[in-house]
C-alpha positions as CSV (number, residue, x, y, z in Angstrom):
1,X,55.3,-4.7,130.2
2,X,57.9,-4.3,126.9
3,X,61.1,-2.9,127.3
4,X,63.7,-1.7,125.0
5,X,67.0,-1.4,125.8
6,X,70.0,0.3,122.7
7,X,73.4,-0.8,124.3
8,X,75.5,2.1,124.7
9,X,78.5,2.9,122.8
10,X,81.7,0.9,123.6
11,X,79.9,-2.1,125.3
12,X,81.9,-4.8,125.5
13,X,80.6,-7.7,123.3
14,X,79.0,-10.2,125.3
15,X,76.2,-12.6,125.3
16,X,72.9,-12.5,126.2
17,X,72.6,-14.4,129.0
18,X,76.0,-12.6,130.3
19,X,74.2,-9.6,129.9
20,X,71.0,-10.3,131.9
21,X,72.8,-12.0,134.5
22,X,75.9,-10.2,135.1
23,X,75.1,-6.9,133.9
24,X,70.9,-6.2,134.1
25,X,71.6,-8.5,137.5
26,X,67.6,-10.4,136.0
27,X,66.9,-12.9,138.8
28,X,66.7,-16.5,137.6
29,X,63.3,-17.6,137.8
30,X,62.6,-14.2,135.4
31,X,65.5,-15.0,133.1
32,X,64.0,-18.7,132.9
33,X,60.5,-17.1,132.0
34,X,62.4,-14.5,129.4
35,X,64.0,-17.5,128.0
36,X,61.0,-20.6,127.6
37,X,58.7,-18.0,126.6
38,X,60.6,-16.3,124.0
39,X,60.4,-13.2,125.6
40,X,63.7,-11.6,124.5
41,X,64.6,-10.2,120.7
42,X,67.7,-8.5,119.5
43,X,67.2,-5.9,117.3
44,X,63.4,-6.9,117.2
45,X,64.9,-10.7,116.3
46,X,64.1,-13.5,118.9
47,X,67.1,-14.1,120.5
48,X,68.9,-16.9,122.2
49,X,71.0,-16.7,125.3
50,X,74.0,-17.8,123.9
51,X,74.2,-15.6,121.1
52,X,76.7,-12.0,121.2
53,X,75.2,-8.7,121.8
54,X,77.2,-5.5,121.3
55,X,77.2,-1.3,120.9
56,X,74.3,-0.4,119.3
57,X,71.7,-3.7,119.9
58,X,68.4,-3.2,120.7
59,X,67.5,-5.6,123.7
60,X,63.6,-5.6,123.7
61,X,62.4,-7.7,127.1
62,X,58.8,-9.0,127.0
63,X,57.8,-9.0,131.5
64,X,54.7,-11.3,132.4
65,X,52.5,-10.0,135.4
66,X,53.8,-13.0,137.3
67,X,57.5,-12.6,136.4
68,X,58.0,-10.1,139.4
69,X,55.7,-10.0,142.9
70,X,54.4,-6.5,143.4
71,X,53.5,-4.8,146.6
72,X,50.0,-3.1,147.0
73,X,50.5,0.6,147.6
74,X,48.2,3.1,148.9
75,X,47.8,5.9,146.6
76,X,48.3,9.6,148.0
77,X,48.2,12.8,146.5
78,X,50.5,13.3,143.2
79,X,50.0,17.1,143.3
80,X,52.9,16.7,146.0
81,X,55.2,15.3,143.5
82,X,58.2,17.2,142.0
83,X,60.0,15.7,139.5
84,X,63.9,16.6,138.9
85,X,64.2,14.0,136.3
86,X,62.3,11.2,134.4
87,X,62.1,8.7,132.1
88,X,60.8,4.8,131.6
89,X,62.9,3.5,134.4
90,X,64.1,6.2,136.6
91,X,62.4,8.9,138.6
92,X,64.1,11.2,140.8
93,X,61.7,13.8,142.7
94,X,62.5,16.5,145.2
95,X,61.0,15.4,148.8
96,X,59.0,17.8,151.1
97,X,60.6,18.0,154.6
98,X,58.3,16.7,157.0
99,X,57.1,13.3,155.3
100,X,58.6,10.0,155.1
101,X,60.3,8.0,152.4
102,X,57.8,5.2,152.4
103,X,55.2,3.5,154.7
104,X,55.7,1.2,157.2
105,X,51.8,0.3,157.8
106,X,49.6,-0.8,154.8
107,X,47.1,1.6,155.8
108,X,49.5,4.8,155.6
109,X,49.1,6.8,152.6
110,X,51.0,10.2,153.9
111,X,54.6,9.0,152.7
112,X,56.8,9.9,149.4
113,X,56.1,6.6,148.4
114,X,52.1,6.7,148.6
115,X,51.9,10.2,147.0
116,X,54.3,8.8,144.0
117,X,52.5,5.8,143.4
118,X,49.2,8.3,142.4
119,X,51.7,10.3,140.2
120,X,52.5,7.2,138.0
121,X,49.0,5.2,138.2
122,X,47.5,6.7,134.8
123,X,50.8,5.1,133.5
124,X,50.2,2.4,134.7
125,X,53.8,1.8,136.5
126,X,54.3,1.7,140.3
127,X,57.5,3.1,142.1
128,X,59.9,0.7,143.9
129,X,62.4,2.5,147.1
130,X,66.0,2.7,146.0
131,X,67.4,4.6,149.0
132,X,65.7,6.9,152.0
133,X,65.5,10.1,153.2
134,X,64.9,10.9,157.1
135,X,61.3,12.1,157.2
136,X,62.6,15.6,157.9
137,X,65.1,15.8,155.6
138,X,64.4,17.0,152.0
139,X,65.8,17.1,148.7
140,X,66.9,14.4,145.7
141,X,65.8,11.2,146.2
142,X,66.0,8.2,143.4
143,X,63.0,5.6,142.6
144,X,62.9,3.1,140.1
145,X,59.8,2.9,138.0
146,X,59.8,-0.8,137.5
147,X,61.5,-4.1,138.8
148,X,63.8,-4.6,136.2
149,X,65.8,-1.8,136.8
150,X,65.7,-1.7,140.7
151,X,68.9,-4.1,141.1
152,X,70.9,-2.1,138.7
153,X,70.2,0.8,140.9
154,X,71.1,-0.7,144.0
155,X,74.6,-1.9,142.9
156,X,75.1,2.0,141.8
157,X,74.3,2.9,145.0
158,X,76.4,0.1,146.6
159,X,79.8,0.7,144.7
160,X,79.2,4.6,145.3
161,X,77.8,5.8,141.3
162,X,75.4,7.3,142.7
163,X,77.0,10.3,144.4
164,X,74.8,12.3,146.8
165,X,75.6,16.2,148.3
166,X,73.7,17.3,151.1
167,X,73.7,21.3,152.0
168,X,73.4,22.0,156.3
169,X,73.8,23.8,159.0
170,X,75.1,23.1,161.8
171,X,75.8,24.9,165.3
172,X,78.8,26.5,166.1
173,X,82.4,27.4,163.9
174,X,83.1,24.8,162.0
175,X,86.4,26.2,160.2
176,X,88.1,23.4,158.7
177,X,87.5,20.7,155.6
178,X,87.2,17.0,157.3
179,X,86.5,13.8,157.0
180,X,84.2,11.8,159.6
181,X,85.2,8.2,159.8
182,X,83.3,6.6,163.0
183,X,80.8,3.4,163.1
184,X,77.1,3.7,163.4
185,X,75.0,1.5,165.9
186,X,71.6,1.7,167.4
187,X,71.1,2.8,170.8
188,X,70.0,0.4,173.1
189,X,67.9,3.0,175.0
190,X,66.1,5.0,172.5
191,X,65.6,2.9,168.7
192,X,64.3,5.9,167.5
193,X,67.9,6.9,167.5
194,X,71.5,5.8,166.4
195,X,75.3,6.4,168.2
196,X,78.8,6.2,167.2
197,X,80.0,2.4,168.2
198,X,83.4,2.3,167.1
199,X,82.9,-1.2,168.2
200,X,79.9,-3.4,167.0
201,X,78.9,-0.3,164.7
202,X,78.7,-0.4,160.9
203,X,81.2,1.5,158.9
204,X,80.2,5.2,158.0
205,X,82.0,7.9,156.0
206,X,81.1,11.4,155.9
207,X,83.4,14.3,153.6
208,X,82.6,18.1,155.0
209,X,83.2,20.6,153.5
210,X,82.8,24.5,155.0
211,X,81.1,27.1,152.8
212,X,80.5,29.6,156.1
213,X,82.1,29.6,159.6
214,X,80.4,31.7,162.2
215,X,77.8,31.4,165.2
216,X,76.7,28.6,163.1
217,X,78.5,26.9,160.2
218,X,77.3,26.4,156.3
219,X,78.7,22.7,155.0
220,X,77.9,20.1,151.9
221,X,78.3,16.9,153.5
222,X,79.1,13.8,150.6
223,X,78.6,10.6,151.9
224,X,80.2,7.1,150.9
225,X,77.6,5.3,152.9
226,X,74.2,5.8,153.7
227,X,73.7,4.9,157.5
228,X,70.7,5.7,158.8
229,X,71.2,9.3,160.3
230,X,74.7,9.0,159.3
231,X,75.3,13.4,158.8
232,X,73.2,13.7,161.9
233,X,74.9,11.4,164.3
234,X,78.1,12.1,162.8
235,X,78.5,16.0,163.0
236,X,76.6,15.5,166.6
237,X,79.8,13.3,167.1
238,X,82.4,16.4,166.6
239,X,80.1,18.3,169.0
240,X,78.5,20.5,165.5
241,X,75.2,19.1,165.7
242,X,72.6,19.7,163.0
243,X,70.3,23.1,163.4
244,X,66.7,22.4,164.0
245,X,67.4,18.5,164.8
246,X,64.4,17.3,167.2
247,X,66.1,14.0,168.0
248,X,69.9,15.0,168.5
249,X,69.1,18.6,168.9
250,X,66.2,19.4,170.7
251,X,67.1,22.5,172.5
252,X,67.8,24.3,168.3
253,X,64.7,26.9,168.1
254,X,64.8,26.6,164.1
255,X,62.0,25.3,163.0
256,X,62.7,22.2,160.5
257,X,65.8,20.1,160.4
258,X,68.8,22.0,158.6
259,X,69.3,19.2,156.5
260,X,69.1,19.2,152.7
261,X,70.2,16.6,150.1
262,X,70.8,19.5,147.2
263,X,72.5,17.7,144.4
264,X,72.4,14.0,143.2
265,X,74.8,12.5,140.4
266,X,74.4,9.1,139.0
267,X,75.1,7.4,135.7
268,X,71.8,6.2,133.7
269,X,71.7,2.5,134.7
270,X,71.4,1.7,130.8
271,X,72.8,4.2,128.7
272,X,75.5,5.1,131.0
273,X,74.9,8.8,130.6
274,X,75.5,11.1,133.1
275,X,71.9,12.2,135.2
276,X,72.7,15.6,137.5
277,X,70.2,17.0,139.1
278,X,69.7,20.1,142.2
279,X,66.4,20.2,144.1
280,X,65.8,24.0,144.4
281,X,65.2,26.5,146.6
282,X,68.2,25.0,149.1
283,X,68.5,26.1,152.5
284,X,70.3,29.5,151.8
């Protein structure tokens, strides 16, 4: 596959091999390949790694099928798809509530992941998991369309670019602003499920925010880390748990998990520009 990359205005002049390594984050076996086989040109020039690149470049990267090992995935149904934004190295789609991020069998082929790889076969490009969703929570959720990019994506998620607002309900009157700071473990007795261990736990941090107090509360939760079932276990921790949760819940009468991930903000991992998108309807 060919890729062409313009430098965005004010980039810092660097060189080439600064800019695969420290920037694009290429591993080193690929930026080995890039370089014996010529497979890089600067403005459409072959370039070498030690020359300066700067605002405005075109950075056109040449990928062999063996540069990057790909993973065989089971194609679903891309009529499930919805598509909040797209282009040759991002895609960000709206998940159903009810199916999960991504298989954990080769033969499953009910997941996000399954039903995205049939959305992008007659491109010929296959989708690679950036970050999850619970499998009944819905809304914005980010894949990258090719290798190259999917490092570039995980360091936005990792120094918190990539800024995420979930809409929820939760039971009871919740009538105050707060932030939840309490570590995340497994619990030993159930592994479906995870508990506040303030002592072998990983760090978690939650921002609420009330829309609606009342019988039960309105909130958009923002989260600066992505624990698994971090809003869930950490509003169950404050004694609010989520409406509709069948694993920390299981006595809520609403039918699906009162969970939402509404709005996702990230800059584009190449030109820098800002991508904002809201998976609609929401929950109210």
């Amino acid at each position: 596959m060919e890729y062409t990359i313009t430098l965005p205005e004010n980039h810092p002049e660097i060189t080439l091999r600064q800019l695969l390594e420290e920037e694009w984050l290429v591993p080193r076996k690929v930026r080995h390949f890039l370089r014996i086989r010529k497979n890089v040109a600067v403005n459409k020039q072959t370039a070498m790694f030690h020359q300066i690149v700067r605002s405005g470049d075109q950075i056109t990267l040449v990928l062999e099928a063996d540069d990057y090992q790909y993973q065989a995935i089971a194609l679903g149904n891309p009529a499930l798809i919805n598509v909040l934004f797209e282009d040759e190295h991002v895609i960000i789609v709206n998940k159903p509530a009810g199916i999960k991020t991504h298989p954990n069998q080769p033969t499953e082929n009910d997941t996000l992941l399954n039903h995205l790889a049939a959305y992008l076969k007659p491109a010929g490009t296959q989708p690679f998991v950036v970050h999850r969703l619970d499998k009944e929570t819905s809304g914005c959720i980010v894949f990258a369309k090719n290798p190259l990019v999917l490092p570039i994506l995980g360091r936005l998620l990792e120094s918190k670019q990539i800024q995420r607002f979930y809409q929820a309900i939760v039971e009871g009157q919740l009538s105050k602003d707060l932030t939840i700071s309490k570590k995340i473990g497994r619990d030993r007795h159930d592994r479906r499920k995870r508990i506040i261990d303030s002592k072998n736990g990983q760090a978690a941090i939650t921002h609420v925010h009330v829309l609606k107090s009342g019988a039960t509360s309105k909130i958009i939760c923002q989260l600066d880390t992505g624990r698994t079932h971090q809003i869930r276990v950490h509003l169950l921790s404050i004694g609010h748990p989520l409406v509709g949760d069948p694993l920390y819940n299981p006595g809520s009468r609403k039918q699906r998990l009162a969970l939402h991930a509404y709005q996702l903000k990230m800059p584009h991992p190449f030109s820098k520009k800002e991508i904002l998108v809201t998976a609609e309807p929401g929950l109210w």
